[in-house]
C-alpha positions as CSV (number, residue, x, y, z in Angstrom):
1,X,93.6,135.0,103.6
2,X,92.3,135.2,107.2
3,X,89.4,136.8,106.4
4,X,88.6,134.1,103.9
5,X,89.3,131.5,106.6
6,X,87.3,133.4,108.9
7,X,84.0,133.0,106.4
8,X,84.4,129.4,105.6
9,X,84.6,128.6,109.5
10,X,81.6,130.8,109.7
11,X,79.3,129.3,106.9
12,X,80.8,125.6,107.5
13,X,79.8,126.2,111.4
14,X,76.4,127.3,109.9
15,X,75.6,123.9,108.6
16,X,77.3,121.5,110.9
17,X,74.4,119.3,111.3
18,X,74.3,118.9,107.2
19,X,77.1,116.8,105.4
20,X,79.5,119.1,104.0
21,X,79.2,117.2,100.2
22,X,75.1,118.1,100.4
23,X,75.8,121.6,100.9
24,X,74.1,123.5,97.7
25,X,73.4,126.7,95.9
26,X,70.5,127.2,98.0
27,X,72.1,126.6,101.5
28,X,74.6,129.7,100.4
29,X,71.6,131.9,99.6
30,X,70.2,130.9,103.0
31,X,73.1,131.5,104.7
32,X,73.5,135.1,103.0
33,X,69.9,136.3,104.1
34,X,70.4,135.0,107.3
35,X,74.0,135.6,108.1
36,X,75.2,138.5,105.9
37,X,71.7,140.7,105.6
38,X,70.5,140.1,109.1
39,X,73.5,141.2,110.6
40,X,74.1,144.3,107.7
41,X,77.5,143.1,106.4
42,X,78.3,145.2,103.2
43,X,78.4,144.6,100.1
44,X,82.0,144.6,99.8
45,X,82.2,141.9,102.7
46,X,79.3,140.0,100.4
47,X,81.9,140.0,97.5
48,X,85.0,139.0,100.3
49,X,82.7,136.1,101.3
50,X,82.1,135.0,97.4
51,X,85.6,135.0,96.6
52,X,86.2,133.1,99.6
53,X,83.5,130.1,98.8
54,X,84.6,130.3,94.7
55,X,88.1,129.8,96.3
56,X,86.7,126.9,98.0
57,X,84.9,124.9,95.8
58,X,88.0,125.0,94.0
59,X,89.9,122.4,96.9
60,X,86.4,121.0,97.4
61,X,85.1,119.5,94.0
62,X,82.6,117.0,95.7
63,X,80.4,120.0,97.6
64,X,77.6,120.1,95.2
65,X,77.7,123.7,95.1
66,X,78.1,125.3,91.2
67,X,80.8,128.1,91.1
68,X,79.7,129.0,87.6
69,X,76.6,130.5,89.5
70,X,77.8,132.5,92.2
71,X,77.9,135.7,91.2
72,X,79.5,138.5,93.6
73,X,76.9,141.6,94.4
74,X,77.5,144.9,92.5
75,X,79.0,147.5,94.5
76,X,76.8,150.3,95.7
77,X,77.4,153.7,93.2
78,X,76.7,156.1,95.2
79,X,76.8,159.5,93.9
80,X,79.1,161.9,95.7
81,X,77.9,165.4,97.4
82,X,78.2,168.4,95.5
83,X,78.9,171.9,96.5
84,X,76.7,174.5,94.6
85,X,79.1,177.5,93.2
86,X,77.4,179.3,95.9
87,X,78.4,177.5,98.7
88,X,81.6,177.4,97.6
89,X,82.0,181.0,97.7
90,X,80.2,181.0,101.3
91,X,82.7,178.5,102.7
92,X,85.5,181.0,101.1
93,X,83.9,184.1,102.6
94,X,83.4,182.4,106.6
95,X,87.2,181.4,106.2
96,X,88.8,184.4,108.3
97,X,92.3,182.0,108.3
98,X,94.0,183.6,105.3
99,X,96.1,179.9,105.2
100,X,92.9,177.8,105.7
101,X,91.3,180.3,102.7
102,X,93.9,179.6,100.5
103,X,94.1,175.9,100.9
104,X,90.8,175.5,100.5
105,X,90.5,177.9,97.4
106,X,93.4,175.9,96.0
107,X,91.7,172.3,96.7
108,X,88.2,173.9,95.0
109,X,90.3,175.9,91.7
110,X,92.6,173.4,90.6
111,X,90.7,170.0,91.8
112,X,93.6,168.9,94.4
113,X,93.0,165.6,96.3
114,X,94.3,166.4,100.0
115,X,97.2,164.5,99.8
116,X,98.1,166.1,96.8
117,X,98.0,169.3,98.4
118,X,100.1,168.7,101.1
119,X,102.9,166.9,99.4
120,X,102.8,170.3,97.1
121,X,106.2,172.2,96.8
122,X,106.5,175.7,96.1
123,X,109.0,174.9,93.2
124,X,106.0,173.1,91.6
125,X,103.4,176.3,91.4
126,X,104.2,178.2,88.0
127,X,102.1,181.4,88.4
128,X,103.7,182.8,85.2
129,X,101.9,179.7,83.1
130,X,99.2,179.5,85.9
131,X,99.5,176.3,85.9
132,X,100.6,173.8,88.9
133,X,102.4,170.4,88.5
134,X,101.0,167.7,90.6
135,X,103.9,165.0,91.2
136,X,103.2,161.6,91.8
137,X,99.7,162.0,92.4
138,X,97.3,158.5,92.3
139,X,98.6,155.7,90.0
140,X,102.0,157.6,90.4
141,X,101.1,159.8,87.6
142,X,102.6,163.2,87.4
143,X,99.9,165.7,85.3
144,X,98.9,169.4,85.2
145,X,96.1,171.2,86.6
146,X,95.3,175.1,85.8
147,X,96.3,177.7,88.6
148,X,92.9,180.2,88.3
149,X,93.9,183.7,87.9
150,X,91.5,184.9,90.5
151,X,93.0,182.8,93.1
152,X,96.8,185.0,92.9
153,X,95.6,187.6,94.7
154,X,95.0,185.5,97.4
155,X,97.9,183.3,96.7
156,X,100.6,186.4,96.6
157,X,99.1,187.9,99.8
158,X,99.3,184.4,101.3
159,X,102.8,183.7,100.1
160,X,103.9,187.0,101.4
161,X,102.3,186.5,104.9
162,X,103.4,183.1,105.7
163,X,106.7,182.6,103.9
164,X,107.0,178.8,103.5
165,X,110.4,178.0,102.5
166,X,109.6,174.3,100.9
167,X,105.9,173.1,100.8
168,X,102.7,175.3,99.7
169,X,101.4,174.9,103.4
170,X,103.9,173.7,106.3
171,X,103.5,172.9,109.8
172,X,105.9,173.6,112.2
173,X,109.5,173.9,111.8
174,X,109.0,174.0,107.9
175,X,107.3,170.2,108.0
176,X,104.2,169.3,106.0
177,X,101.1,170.1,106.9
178,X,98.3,167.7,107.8
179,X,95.2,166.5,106.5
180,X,93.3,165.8,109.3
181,X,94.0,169.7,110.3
182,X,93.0,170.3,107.0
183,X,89.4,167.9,107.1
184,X,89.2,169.7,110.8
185,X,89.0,173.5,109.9
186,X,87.2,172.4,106.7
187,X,84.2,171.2,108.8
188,X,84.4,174.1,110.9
189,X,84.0,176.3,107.8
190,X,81.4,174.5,106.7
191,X,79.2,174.8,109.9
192,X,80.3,178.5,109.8
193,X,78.6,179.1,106.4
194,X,75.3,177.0,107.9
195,X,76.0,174.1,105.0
196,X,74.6,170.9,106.5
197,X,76.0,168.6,103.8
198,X,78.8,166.1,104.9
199,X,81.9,168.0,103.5
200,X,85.5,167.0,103.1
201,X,88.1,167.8,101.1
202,X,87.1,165.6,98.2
203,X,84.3,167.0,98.4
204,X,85.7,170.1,97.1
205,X,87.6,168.1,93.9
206,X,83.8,166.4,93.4
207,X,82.5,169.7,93.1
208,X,85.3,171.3,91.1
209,X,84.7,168.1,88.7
210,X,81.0,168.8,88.8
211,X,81.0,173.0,88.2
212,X,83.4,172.4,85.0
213,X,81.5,169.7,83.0
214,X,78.3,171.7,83.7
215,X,80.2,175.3,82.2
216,X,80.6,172.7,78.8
217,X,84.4,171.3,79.6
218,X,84.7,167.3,78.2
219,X,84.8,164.9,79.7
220,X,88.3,163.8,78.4
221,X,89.6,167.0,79.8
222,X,87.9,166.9,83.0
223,X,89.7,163.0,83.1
224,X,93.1,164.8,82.6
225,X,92.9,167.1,85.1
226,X,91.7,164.8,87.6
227,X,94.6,162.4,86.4
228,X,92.0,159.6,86.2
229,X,93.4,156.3,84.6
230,X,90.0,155.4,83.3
231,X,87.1,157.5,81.6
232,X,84.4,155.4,83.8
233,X,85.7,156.9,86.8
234,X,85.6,160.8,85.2
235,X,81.7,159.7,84.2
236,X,79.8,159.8,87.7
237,X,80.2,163.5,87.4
238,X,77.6,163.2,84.3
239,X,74.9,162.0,86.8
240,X,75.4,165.0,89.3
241,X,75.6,167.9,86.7
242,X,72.9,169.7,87.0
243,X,73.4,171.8,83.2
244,X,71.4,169.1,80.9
245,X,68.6,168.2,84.1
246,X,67.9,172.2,84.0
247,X,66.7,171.9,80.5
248,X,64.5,169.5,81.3
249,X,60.9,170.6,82.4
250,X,59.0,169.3,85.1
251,X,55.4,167.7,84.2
252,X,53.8,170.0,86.7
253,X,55.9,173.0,85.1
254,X,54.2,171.9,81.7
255,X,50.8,171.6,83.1
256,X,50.8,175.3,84.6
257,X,52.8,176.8,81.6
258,X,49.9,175.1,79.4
259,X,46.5,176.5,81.7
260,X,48.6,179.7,82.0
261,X,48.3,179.7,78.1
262,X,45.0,178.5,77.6
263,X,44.0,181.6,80.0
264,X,45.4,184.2,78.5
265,X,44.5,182.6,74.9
266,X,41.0,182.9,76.6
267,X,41.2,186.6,78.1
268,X,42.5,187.7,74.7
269,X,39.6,186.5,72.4
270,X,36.7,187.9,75.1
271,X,38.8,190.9,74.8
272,X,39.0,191.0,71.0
273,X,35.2,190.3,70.9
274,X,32.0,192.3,69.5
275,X,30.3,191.5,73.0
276,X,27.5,194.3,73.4
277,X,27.3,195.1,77.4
C-alpha cells in the first residue's frame, strides 16, 4: 500500500497547479510519457501505478477521470535463453568438479529448478525406477521427473566419492548446499566452455524443456514434468523450439535451390543436344 501512496503523491504533486476534480484521461497519459517513460519505469511499476489510480478513483468519484478506460500495460514476454544440446555437453565436459558435474547434469536431465535441487534428499532418488520425486516443489506440488540412465554412471561414482548422508549435495557439516554456490560455479563453467549467453540454472530447466518438445514429447507431458499449474506457462517453449522452424525454408534458400535447378535443367538439355561442333 505504500507504494500505491507513493504514486498518487507523485502524479497529484505532478498537477498541483490544476484542480484535482479537472484532472482527466489525458492528464494520466501525460503524466505516463513524461513521468513513467522518461525516467524508464517498467512495465510492471506501469501496472503498480494503474492499480493504484483505479484504486483511487474509487474514493474519488468527482475526478473526471474514467476507470473503465485505464487499461494496465501487457507484460513484456520475453523468451528465455536456450542452451543448444551442444553446449550442454560442453558445459558438462569443462566441469572438472565431479560434484559441480553432477549437479549440473542433474538440473539439465531431469529439469530441476535450483531450489529443488538443493532441498533434494537421497531417500527421494529411486535409481531402480529411474525416477526422482520432487517434494513440495512450486505451488507445493509434489510430482515426478525421470532419472536419465546415462547420468548413473556419473551419479554412482559421485555418490561413492562424496558420501552425503541426507541431501543429494551438502555443504558442510552435512547442511544443504547453496544456490548462489551453485549460480557461481555454473557461470564459471560457462565462461570455461567460451558460451557467451547469460546462463543460470533455469537456464538449464529452459533448455531441458526446450531439447524434449523438439525430440516430439507433448506438451501436456512436458507440463507434468515441469509441475506447471497451467498449460500457458509450459507453451513459451513452443516459440523457442527450433524442430518445426528447421522445416521451414528460407526465401533466399528457395531462390538458390530454384537457379541451382534451372542450371542444371539447362546443362542437361545442351548436353542431350544434336549440336554439331
Amino acid at each position: 500500500m505504500d507504494t500505491y501512496t507513493f504514486f498518487m503523491a507523485d502524479f497529484i504533486n505532478f498537477y498541483r497547479d490544476k484542480e484535482l476534480q479537472n484532472i482527466s484521461d489525458r492528464d494520466v497519459e501525460v503524466f505516463i510519457e513524461d513521468v513513467f517513460i522518461r525516467r524508464s519505469y517498467s512495465i510492471s511499476t506501469q501496472r503498480q501505478f494503474t492499480s493504484a489510480l483505479k484504486l483511487f478513483l474509487s474514493y474519488c468519484p468527482e475526478i473526471k477521470i474514467n476507470p473503465v478506460v485505464l487499461t494496465r500495460p501487457k507484460r513484456s514476454k520475453k523468451l528465455p535463453n536456450i542452451l543448444s544440446a551442444e553446449e550442454v555437453i560442453s558445459i558438462l565436459q569443462v566441469t572438472k568438479n565431479l560434484k559441480h558435474r553432477a549437479i549440473i547434469a542433474l538440473l539439465y536431465s531431469s529439469g530441476l529448478r535450483v531450489g529443488e535441487i538443493t532441498n533434494l534428499k537421497l531417500s527421494e532418488i529411486d535409481i531402480e525406477r529411474n525416477l526422482v520425486k520432487v517434494v513440495s516443489g512450486k505451488g507445493r506440488k509434489d510430482r515426478f521427473v525421470v532419472l536419465a540412465k546415462s547420468f548413473l554412471p556419473l551419479l554412482n561414482n559421485y555418490l561413492l566419492s562424496y558420501k552425503p548422508n541426507f541431501y543429494f549435495i551438502e555443504g558442510l557439516a552435512g547442511k544443504k548446499y547453496s544456490e548462489s554456490s551453485i549460480r557461481k560455479f555454473l557461470s564459471k563453467n560457462v565462461a570455461l566452455a567460451g558460451i557467451t549467453k547469460n546462463v543460470s540454472p533455469h537456464t538449464l530447466r529452459h533448455s531441458y524443456a526446450t531439447h524434449l518438445l523438439e525430440n516430439g514429447v507433448g506438451i501436456r507431458h512436458i507440463q507434468e514434468l515441469l509441475g506447471h499449474s497451467r498449460p500457458e506457462t509450459t507453451m513459451i517453449y513452443t516459440h523457442v523450439a527450433k524442430k518445426d522452424l528447421l522445416e521451414i525454408q528460407s526465401p533466399l534458400d528457395s531462390i538458390l535451390l530454384s537457379l541451382e535447378q534451372n542450371r542444371k535443367e539447362k546443362q542437361k538439355f545442351l548436353l542431350s543436344g544434336n549440336r554439331k561442333l
